[in-house]
C-alpha positions as CSV (number, residue, x, y, z in Angstrom):
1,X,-177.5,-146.0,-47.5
2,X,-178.2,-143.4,-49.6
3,X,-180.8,-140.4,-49.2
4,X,-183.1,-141.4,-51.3
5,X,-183.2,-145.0,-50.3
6,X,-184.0,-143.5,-46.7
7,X,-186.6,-141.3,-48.0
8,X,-188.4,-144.8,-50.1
9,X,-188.0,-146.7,-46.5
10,X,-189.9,-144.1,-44.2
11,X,-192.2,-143.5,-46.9
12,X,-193.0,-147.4,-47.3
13,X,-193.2,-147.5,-43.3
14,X,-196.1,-144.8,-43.8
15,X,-198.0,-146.6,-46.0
16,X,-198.5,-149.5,-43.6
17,X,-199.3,-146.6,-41.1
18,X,-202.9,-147.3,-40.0
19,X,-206.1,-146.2,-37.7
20,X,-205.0,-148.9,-35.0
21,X,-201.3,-147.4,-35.0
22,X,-202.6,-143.7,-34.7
23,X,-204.8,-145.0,-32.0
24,X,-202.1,-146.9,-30.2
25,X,-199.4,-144.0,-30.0
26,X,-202.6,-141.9,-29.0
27,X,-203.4,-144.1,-26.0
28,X,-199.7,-144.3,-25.1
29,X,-199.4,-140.5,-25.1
30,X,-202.4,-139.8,-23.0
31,X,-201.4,-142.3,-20.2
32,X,-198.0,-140.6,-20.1
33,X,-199.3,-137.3,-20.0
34,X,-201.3,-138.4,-17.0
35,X,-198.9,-140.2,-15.3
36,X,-196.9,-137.0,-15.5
37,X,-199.6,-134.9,-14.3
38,X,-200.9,-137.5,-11.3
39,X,-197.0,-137.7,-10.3
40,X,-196.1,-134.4,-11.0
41,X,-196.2,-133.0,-6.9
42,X,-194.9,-136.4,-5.4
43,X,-191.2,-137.9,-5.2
44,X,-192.2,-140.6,-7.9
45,X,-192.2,-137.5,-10.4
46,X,-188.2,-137.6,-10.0
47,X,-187.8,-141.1,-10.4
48,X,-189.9,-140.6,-13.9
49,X,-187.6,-138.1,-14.9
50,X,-184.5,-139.9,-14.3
51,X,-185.8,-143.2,-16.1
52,X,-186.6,-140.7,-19.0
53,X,-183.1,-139.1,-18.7
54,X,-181.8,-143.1,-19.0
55,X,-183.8,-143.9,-21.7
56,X,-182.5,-140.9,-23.7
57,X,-178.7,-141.8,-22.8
58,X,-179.7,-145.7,-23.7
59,X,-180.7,-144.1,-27.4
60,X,-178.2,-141.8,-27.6
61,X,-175.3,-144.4,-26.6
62,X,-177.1,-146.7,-29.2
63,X,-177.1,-143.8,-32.0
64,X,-173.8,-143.4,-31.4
65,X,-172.6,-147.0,-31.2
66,X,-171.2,-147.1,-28.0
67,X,-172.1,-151.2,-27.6
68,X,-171.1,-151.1,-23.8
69,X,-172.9,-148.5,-22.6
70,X,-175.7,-149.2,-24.5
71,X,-175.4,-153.0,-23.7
72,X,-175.4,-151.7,-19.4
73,X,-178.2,-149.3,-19.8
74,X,-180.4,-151.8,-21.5
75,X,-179.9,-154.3,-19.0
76,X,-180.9,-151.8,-16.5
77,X,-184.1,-150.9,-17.9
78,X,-185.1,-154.1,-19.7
79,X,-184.8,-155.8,-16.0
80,X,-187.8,-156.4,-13.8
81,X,-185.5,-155.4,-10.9
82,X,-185.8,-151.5,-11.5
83,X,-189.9,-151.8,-11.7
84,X,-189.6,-153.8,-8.3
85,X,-187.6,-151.3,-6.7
86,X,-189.7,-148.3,-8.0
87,X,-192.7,-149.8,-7.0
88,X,-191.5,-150.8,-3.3
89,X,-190.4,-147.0,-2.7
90,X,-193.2,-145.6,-4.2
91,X,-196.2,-147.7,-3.4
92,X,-198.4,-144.7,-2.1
93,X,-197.4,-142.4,-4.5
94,X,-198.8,-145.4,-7.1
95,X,-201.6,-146.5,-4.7
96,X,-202.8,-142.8,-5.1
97,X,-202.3,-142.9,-9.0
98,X,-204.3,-146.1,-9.0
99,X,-207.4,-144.1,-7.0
100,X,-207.2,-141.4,-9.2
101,X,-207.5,-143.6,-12.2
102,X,-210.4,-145.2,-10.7
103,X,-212.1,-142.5,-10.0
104,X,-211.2,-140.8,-13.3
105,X,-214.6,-142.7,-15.2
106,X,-216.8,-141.5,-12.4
107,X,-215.1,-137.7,-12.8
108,X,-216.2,-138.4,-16.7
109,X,-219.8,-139.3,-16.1
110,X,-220.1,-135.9,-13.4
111,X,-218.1,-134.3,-16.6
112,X,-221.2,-134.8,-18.9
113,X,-223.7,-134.3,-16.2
114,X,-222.6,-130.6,-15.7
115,X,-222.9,-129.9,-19.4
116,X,-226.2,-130.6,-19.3
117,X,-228.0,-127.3,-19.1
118,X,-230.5,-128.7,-16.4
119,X,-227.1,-128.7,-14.1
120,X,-226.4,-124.9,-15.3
121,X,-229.8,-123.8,-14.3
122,X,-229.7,-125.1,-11.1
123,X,-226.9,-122.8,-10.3
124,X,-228.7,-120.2,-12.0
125,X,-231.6,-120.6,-9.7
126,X,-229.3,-121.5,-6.7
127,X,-226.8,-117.9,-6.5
128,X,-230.4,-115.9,-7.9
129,X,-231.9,-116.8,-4.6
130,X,-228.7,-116.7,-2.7
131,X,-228.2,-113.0,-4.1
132,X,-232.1,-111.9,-3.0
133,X,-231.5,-113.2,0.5
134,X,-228.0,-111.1,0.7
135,X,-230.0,-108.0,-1.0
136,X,-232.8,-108.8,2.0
137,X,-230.5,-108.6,4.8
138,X,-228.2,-105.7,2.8
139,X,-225.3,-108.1,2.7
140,X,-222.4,-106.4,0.3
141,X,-221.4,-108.6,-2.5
142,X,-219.2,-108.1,-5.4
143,X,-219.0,-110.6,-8.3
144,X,-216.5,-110.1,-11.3
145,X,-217.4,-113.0,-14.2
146,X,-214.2,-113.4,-16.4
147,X,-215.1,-113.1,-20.0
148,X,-212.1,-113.0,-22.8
149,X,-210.3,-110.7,-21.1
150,X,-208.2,-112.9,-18.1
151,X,-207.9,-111.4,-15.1
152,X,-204.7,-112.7,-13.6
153,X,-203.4,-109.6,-12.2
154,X,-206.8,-109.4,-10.2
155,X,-206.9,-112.6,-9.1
156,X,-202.9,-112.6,-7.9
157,X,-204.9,-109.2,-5.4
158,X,-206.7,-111.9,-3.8
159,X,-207.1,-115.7,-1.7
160,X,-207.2,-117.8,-4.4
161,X,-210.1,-120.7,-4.4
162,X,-210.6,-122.8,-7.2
163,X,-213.4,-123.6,-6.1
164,X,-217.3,-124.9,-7.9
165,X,-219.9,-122.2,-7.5
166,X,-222.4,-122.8,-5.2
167,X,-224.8,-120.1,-3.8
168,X,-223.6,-121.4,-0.5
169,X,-219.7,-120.7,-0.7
170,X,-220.7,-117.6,-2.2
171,X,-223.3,-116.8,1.1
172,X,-220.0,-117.4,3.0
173,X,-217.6,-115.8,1.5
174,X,-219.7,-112.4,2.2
175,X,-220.4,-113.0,5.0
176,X,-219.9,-110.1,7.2
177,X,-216.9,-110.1,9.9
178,X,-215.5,-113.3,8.0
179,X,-211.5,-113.3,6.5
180,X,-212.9,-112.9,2.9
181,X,-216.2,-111.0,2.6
182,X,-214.1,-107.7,1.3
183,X,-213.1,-107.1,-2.1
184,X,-214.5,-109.3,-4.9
185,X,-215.2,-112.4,-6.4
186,X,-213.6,-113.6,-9.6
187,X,-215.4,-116.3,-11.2
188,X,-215.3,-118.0,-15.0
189,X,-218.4,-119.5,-15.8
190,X,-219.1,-121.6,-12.9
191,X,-215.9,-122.3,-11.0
192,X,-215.0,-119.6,-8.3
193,X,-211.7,-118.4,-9.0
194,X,-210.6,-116.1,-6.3
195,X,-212.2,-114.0,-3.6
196,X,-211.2,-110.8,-1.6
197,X,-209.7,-109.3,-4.8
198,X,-209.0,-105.5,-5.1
199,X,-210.7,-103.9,-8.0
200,X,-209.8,-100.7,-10.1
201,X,-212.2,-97.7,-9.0
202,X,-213.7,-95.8,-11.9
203,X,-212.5,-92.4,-12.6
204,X,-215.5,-91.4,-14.3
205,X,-216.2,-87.6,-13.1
206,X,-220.0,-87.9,-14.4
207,X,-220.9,-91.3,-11.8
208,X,-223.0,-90.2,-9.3
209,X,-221.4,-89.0,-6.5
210,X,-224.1,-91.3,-3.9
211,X,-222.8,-94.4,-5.0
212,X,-219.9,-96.6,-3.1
213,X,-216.7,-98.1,-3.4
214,X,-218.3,-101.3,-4.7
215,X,-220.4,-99.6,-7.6
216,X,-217.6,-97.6,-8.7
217,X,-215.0,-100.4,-8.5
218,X,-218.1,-102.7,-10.6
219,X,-218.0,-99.8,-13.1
220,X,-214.1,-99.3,-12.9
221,X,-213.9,-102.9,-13.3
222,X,-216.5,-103.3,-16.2
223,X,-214.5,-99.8,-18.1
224,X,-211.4,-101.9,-18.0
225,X,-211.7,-105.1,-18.7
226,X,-215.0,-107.3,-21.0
227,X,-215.9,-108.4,-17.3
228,X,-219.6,-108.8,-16.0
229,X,-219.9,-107.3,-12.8
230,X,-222.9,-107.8,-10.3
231,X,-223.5,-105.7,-6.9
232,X,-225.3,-105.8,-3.8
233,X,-225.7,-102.8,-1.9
234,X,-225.0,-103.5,1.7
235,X,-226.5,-100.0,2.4
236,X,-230.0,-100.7,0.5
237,X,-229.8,-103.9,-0.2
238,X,-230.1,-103.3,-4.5
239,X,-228.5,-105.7,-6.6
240,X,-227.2,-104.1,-9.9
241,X,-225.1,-105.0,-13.0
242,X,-222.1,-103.5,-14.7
243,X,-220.6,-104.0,-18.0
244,X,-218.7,-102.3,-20.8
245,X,-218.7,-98.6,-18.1
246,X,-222.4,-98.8,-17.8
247,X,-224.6,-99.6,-14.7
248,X,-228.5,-100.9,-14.5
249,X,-229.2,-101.1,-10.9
250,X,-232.4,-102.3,-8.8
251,X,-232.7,-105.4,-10.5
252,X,-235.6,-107.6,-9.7
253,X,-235.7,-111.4,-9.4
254,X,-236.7,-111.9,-12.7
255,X,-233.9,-109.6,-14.1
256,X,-231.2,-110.6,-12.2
257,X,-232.1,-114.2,-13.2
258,X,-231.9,-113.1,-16.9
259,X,-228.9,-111.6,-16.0
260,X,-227.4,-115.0,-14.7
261,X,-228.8,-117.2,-18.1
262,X,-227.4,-114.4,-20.2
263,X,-223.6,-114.9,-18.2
264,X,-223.5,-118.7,-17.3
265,X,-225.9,-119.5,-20.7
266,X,-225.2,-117.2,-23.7
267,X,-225.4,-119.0,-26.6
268,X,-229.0,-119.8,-25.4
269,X,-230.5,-116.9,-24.7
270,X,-227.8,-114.0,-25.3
271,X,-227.1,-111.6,-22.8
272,X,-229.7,-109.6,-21.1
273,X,-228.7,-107.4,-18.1
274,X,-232.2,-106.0,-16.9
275,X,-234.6,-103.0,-17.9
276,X,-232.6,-99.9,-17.3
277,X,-229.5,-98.0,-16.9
278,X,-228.9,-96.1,-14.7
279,X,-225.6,-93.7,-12.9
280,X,-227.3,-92.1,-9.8
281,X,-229.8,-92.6,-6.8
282,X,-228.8,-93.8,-3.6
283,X,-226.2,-97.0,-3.3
């Protein structure tokens, strides 16, 4: 077969390509991709590769016309027997595929739920007042909110946590005398990345020389890097904001709430970070 008579035949096989095929090898190629990803940390994920790696041989041998080996690896995988055997050794590693499947549609619906911005307002309002009450009893916090830049190398500083934000976790996490109420927070919009990270301190020779560790590691942190810092003082209690080397401190409920729209919500309301900036007064 010539060239060109190849070329005529794949391009009469596209013409009869239509929506439902796309769709179909679509389909197919998402439920592989998850079945790798659902498998990937259990012993079925070798079993997965090594019917992959017979499949290849079985189109190789084929390509190459070797009929016998072609002929034995065909009957292997064309047989029920294998898919028996699979799913007798591996029954919980499939039972657990099965549950995750099922509860994949319910994962969907909380999906669109949480991009409602009735869901991201409530954690607005949740870590605002979670903040005031560490400010009132002069808890120290540190919160670093990734923007573009990523912040791996801080992250790999710290216990890593993966975890959705909640004004409670956050309550814990500083919680004085705990493992992780030192160092920092790393969050990207709502999910709580890492905690008890180590910041870079600013080397700034005009910051005040009466603020802390945390406000200079906010501002280090902030000079660095497009991150969004927030503070609370554990020596007065003030809550401040850092971002691009500059500090507003003494924020007030209403500010630091504008503070928290502008990070978690800025395509609605851009990015406001309170009434003044400031470098000095007491931490």
């Amino acid at each position: 077969m010539s060239i060109s008579s190849i070329f005529k035949t794949l391009l009469s096989g596209f013409g009869q390509f239509g929506v439902n095929d796309a769709a179909d090898i679509l389909i197919i190629m998402v439920l592989m991709y998850k079945l790798i990803v659902w498998t990937k940390e259990t012993r079925a994920y070798e079993v997965i590769k090594g019917v992959g790696l017979l499949l290849l041989c079985m189109v190789g041998a084929e390509w190459l016309q070797l009929n016998t080996l072609a002929w034995v690896l065909n009957s292997i995988l064309t047989s029920g027997s294998i898919f028996i055997i699979i799913f007798i050794l591996f029954q919980n590693e499939i039972r657990r595929v099965l549950e995750k499947l099922g509860r994949s549609g319910k994962k969907l619906g909380q999906t669109l739920s949480d991009s409602n911005p009735s869901s991201m307002q409530y954690i607005i309002r949740d870590l605002t007042q979670t903040l005031l009450r560490l400010s009132h009893r002069r808890v120290g916090a540190l919160l670093v909110f990734e923007q573009d830049s990523g912040l791996g190398d801080i992250v790999d500083t710290g216990v890593r946590i993966d975890g959705r934000l909640s004004g409670a976790l956050i309550e814990n996490i500083f919680e004085p005398n705990t493992p992780l109420h030192d160092g920092a927070v790393i969050l990207k919009k709502d999910i709580i990345i890492a905690a008890s990270c180590l910041l870079p301190l600013s080397d700034n020779y005009e910051v005040s020389r009466e603020l802390g560790t945390r406000h200079r590691a906010a501002l280090g942190m902030s000079t660095a890097t497009d991150a969004i810092v927030l503070v609370v003082s554990e020596e007065t209690g003030a809550i401040s904001v850092a971002r691009d080397g500059k500090l507003i401190r003494y924020l007030d409920e209403k500010a630091l709430r504008d503070t928290l729209t502008g990070i978690l919500e800025p395509k609605n309301t851009g990015f406001r970070i309170g009434r003044k900036k400031t470098s000095g007064g007491k931490k």
